[in-house]
C-alpha positions in Angstrom: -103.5 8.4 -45.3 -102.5 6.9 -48.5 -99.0 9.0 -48.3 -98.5 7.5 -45.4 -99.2 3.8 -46.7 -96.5 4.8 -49.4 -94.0 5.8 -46.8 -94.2 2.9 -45.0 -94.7 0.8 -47.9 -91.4 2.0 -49.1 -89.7 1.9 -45.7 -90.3 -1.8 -45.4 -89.4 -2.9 -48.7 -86.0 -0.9 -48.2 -85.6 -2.7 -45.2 -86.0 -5.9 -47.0 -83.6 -5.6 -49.8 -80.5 -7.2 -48.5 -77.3 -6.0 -48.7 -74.6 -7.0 -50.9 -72.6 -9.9 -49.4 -70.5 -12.0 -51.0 -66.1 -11.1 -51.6 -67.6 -9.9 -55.4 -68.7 -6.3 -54.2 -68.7 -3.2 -56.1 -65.9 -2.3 -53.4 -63.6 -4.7 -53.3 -64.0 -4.8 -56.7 -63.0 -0.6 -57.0 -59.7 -1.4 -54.5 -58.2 -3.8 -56.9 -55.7 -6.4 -56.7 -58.0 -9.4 -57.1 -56.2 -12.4 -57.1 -56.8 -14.4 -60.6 -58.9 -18.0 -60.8 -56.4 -20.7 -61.7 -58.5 -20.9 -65.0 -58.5 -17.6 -65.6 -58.9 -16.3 -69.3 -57.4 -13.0 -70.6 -57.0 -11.3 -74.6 -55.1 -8.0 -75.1 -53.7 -7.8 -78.7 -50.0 -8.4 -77.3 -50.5 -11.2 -76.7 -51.6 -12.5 -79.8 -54.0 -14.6 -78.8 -56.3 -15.8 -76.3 -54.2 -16.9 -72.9 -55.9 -19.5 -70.3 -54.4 -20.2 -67.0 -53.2 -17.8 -63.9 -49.4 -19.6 -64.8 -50.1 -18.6 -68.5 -51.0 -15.4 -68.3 -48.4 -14.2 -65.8 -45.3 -15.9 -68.0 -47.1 -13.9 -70.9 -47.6 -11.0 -68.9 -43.9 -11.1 -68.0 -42.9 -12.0 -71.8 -44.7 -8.7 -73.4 -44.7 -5.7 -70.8 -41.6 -6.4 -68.3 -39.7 -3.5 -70.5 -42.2 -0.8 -69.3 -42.2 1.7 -67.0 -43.5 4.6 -65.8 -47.0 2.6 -66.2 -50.0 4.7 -65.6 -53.8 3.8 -65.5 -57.2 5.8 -65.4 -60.4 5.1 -66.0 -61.7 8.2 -68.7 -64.9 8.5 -69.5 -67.8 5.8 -68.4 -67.1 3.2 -65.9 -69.1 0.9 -64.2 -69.1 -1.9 -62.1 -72.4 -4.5 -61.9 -72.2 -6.8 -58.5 -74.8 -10.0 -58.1 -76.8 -8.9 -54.7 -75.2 -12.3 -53.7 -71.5 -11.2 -54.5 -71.2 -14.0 -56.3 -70.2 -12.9 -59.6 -69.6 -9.4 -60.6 -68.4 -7.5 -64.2 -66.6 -3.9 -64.8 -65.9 -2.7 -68.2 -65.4 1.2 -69.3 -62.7 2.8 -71.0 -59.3 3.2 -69.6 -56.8 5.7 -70.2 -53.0 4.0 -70.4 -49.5 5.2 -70.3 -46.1 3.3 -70.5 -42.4 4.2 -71.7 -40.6 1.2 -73.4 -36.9 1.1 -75.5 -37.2 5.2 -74.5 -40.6 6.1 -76.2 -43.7 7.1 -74.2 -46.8 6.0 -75.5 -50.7 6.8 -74.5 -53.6 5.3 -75.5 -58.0 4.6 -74.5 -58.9 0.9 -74.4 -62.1 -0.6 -73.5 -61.8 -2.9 -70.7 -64.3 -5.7 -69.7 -63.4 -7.9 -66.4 -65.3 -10.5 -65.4 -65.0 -11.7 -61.6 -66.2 -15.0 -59.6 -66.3 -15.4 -55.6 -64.2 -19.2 -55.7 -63.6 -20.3 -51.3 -64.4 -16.8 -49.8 -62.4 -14.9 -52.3 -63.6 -12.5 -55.3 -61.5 -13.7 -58.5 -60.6 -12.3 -61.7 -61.9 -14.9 -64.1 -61.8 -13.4 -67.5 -60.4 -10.0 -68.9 -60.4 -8.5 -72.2 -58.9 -5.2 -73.7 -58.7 -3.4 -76.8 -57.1 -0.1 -77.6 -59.1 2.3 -79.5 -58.2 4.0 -82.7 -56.0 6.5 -82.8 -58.4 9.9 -82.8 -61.7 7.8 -81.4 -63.7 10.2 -78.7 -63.5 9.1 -75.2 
């Protein structure tokens, strides 16, 4: 009898838990190619310093990496991405794994990654995004 109570009891609060709604979903989030807010805010040492602004970013963007190619990007390692049951608001952060040739070298290279995204009209945003390269030798 009281097994039973359990199962049920479990049954309907698994029923009740809502599912994620919301643009900010752990799987749109996975696909990629969020657009970025207008206000967006974004730090990678290239650039120097902290940029603000979608216009900002993609002029700086276009100022410090339009001389690579061959770009490649993996997630290595731990990965996760945390969604509001809303889909609101979501974060992913982990380490990533990049590769690039520039002026004929190749270079490789782990960098922790946080990205922060917020649902603005309908649509899941990229609102703030940080990397930093780890040092040369660190464990993955």
């Amino acid at each position: 009898m009281r097994l039973g109570l359990v199962l049920v009891s479990l049954f309907l609060t698994i029923q009740a838990t809502p599912p994620q709604g919301g643009p900010c979903t752990a799987g749109a989030i996975s696909e990629g190619n969020l657009p970025a807010a207008d206000d967006a805010f974004a730090y990678m040492p290239p650039y120097g310093k902290p940029v603000v602004g979608k216009p900002t970013i993609q002029e700086t963007n276009k100022a410090r990496f339009s001389k690579r190619t061959n770009i490649t990007r993996a997630w290595a390692g731990e990965h996760r991405i945390v969604a509001t049951p809303s889909g609101d608001m979501a974060y992913e952060h982990g380490t990533m794994h990049v590769g690039y040739d520039e002026d004929g070298t190749h270079s490789e290279f782990d960098a922790v990654m946080l990205t922060v995204f917020k649902a603005n009209a309908g649509v899941c945003q990229m609102v703030a995004l940080t990397m930093q390269p780890l040092e040369t030798g660190a464990k993955r």
